[in-house]
N, C-alpha and C positions, 0 to 999 in steps of 0.2 A: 257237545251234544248237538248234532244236526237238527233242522227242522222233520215234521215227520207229519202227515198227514192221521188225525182221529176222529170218532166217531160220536154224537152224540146222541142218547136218548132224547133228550128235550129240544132235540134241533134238528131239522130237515136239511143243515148242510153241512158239509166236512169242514174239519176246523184243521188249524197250523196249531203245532202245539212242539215244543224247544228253546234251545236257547242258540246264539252263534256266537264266542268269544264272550259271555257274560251275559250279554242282553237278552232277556227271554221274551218268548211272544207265545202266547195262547189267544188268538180270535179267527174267527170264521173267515171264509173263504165266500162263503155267500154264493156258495155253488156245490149241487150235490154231483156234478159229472164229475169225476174220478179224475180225467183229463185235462179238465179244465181247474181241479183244483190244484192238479202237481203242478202245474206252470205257474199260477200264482206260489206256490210253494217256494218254486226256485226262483221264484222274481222276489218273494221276500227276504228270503234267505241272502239272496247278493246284497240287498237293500242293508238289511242287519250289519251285515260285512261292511260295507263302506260306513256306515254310521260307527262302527267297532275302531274304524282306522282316523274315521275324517272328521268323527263327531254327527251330532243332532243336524250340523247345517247340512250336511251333504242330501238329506231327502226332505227335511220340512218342506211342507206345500202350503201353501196361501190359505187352503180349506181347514189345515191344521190347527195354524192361527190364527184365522177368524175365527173357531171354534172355542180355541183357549179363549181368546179374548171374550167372548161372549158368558163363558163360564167365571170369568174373573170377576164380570159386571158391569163388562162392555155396551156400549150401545148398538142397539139394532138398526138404528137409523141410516138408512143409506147403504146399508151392509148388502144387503143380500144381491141387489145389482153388481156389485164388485164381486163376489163371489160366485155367480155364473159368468163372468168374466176369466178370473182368474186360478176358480176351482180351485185341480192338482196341480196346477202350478208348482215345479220347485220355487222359492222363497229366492234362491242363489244366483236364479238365470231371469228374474224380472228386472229388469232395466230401466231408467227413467224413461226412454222413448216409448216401451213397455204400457208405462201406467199415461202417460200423455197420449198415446192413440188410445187408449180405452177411453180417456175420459173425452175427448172429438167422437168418438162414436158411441156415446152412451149422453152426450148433452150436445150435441152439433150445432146448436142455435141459440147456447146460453150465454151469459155475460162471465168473465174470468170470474167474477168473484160465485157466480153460481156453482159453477165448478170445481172452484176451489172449495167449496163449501161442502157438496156431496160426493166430490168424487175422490181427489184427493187428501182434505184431513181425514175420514174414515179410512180409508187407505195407512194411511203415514201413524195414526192412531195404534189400530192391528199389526203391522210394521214394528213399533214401538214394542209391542207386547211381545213378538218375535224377539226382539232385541234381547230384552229383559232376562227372555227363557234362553238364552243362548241360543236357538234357534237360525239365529240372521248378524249380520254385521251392520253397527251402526252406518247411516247410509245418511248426505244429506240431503233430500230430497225438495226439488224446484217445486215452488208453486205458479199457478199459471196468474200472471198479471196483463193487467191493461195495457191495451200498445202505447205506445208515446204519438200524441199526435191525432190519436183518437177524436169523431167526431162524435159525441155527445148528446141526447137529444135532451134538452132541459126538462128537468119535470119536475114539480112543486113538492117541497120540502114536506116531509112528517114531519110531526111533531115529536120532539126528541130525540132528533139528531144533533143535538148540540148542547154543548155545558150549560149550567146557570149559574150564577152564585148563589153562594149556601143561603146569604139572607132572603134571597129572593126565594130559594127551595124552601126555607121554614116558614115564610109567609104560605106559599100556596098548602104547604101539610098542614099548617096548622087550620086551613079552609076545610079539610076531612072529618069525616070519621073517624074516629080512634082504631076499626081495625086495618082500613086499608092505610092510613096514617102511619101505624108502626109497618108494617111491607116499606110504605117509600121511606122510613124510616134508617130500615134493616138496609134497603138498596143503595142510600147515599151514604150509609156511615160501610158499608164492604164493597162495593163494587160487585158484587155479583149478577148473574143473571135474572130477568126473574123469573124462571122458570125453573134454574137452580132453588131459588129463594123456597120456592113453594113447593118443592120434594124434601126439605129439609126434615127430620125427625129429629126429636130429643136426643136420639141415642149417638147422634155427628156432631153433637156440641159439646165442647169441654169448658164448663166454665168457669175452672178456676185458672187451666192454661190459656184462657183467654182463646181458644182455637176451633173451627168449624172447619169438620171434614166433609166434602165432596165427593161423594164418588159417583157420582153421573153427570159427566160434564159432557159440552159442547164438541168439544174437541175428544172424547174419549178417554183420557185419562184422567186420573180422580186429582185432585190438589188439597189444599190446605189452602185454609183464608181465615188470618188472622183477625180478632173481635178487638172493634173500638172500644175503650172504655165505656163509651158512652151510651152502645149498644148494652153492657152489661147487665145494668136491671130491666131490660129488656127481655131480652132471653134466660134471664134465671127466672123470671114471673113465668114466661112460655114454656121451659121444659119442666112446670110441676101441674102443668093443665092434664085436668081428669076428660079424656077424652073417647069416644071407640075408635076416631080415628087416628093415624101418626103423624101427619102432616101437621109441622108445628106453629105455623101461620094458617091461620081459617078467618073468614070472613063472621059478619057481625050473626050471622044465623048458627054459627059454630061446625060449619061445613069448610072441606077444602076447598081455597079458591082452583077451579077447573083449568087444565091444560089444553092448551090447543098446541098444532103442529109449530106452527112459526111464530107464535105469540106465546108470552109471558102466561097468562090467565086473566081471570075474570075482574077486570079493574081499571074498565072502559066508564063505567058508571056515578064508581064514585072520580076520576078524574070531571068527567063532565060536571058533575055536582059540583065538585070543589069553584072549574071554572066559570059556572054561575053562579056561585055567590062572589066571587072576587069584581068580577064584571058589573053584576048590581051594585056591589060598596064601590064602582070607579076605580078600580087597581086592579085592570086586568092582568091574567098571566097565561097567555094561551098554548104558549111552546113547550110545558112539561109534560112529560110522562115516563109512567115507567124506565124507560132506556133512557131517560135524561140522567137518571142515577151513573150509571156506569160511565159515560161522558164525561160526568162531569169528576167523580174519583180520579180517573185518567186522567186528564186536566187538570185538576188539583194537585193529586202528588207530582205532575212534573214542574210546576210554579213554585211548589217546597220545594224541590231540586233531591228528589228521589230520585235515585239512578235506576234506568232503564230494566237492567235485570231485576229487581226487585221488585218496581210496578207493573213487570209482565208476570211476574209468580203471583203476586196476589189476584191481579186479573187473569189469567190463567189462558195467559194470550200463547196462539200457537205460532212461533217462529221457526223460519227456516234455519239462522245458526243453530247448530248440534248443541254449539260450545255452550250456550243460552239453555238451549232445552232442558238441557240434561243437567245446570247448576241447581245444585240442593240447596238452598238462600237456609240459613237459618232461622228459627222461629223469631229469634229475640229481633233482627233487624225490619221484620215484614210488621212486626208486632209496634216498634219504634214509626216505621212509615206511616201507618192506616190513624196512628194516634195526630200525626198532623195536620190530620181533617179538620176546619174548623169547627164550633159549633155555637150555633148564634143564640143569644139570651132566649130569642122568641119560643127557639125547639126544644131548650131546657125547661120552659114554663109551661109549657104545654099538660093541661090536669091529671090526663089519661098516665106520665110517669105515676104516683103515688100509687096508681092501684090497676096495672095495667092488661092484668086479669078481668077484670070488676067492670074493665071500662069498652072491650071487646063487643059486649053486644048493645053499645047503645051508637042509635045509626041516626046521621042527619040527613033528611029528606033535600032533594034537590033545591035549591032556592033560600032554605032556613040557614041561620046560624046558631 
């Protein structure tokens, strides 16, 4: 049954309506000229054809799958500059050189890791999604790095660019709050982001498989991240909170801690607090914060001698090998790594375990302990 040009009441434009070798298509033309719809008629109809012989990749467009992917539960972040780039794009004729001048002409002045950051992983992200839907063929795509040799201009460290040890992290948590306290809690015992952390709902937690599922991550694709023991009466206290909101970390007022674009959320204040009470008792700690969590997990399981692939699935690091990407790590091995976390007497004593509910909204003012 060939394609064939129809009419509809509730629509001001002529519609395609057939099938060609199996495949059927019924949508609009988006044109009520006569003329101008039989040419899309026959441009879709060959379209049909090659997809009947060649498959889905012969016509998927870039527009296709950023739109799958956005309906999967993709991120929008960084999306929509790529896709007035690369629109109708067939999928089949983007080339690395391809996506490397878009991203020189859509960040001309940034640093590779900028780059790499908005242009490429949303890119490679959507890609992926293609992949999946059979759409596209796995592809390993370059990301753009630093020259060698590069001159550098110094500029003075944030705070929490770098590991701690865990005793030194349970000394500073236990200078908290009880609710910002369980966040850096949650962030050193999984390594997640925190901005992961705090979209979290009850309903991504499994806690008897020990497992929290992701699905709006940095990199765009959802992962799994396996629960430390030690996290567990944690998050069983967290997912039987009677809330109106879903967000299953809230601050001491029982409101979600707030999202910003490049930052974690709202948890500038209690670090401050925490570092002026350590500072008054003479045991300062000025270099944690939030991202000191994920540093230092990193650094931790590679000291247990975690292999590479394993502590890139839990941190849900985006690499260039395929072969990496694409390994499905089993639960039980991710679940055995995250447990070789230490955990130091201090953070086990800590009051707020016995009632971690109960202990959520009591807050210590700047300076008190």
């Amino acid at each position: 049954m060939a394609l064939k040009l129809v009419e509809r009441k509730d629509s001001p434009h002529l519609w395609i309506r057939g099938s060609v070798r199996g495949i059927h298509a019924y949508e609009s033309t988006k044109t009520d000229n006569k003329e101008a719809a039989d040419t899309i008629r026959i441009l879709r109809e060959r379209e049909l054809l090659d997809e009947s012989i060649f498959g889905k990749k012969i016509n998927a467009t870039f527009d296709q799958a950023a739109a799958s992917y956005l309906e999967s539960g993709g991120s929008t972040r960084f999306l929509p500059r790529l896709t007035e780039v690369f629109g109708s794009r067939l999928l089949r004729k983007i080339k690395q050189h391809d996506l490397d001048a878009a991203a020189r002409n859509m960040y001309p002045d940034a640093a590779a890791e900028t780059i790499n950051r908005q242009c490429h992983t949303p890119f490679i992200a959507v890609w992926n999604h293609a992949v999946s839907n059979e759409w596209a063929d796995i592809r390993k795509w370059k990301r753009p790095r630093k020259a060698k040799g590069t001159v550098v201009k110094k500029v003075k460290k944030r705070s929490g660019d770098r590991p701690v040890e865990y005793e030194l992290a349970a000394t500073f948590v236990s200078n908290m709050s009880p609710a910002p306290a369980m966040v850096m809690t949650a962030l050193f015992y999984s390594g997640m982001r925190p901005i992961e952390l705090f979209t979290l709902e009850a309903s991504d937690v499994d806690i008897d498989r020990r497992w929290i599922a992701l699905n709006h991550t940095k990199t765009g694709e959802p992962r799994g991240v396996p629960m430390h023991e030690f996290l567990v009466p944690l998050f069983a206290a967290l997912v039987q909170r009677k809330s109106k909101y879903s967000q299953l970390f809230q601050n001491y007022r029982g409101r979600p801690y707030k999202l910003f674009e490049n930052r974690g959320g709202q948890l500038s204040g209690s670090m401050r607090g925490a570092r002026e009470r350590l500072a008054k008792a003479g045991t300062p700690i000025p270099d944690i914060s939030p991202y000191t969590a994920r540093h230092t997990v990193s650094t931790q399981l590679v000291i247990n001698g975690i292999h590479a692939h394993i502590k890139d699935q839990i941190l849900g690091h985006a690499v260039d090998d395929m072969s990496r990407n694409y390994t499905k790590v089993p639960q039980a091995p991710l679940l055995t790594a995250i447990n070789t976390l230490p955990v130091p007497a201090v953070w086990r004593d800590l009051d707020w375990w016995s009632d971690p509910l109960g202990a959520t909204r009591t807050h210590v003012k700047w300076g008190k302990k």
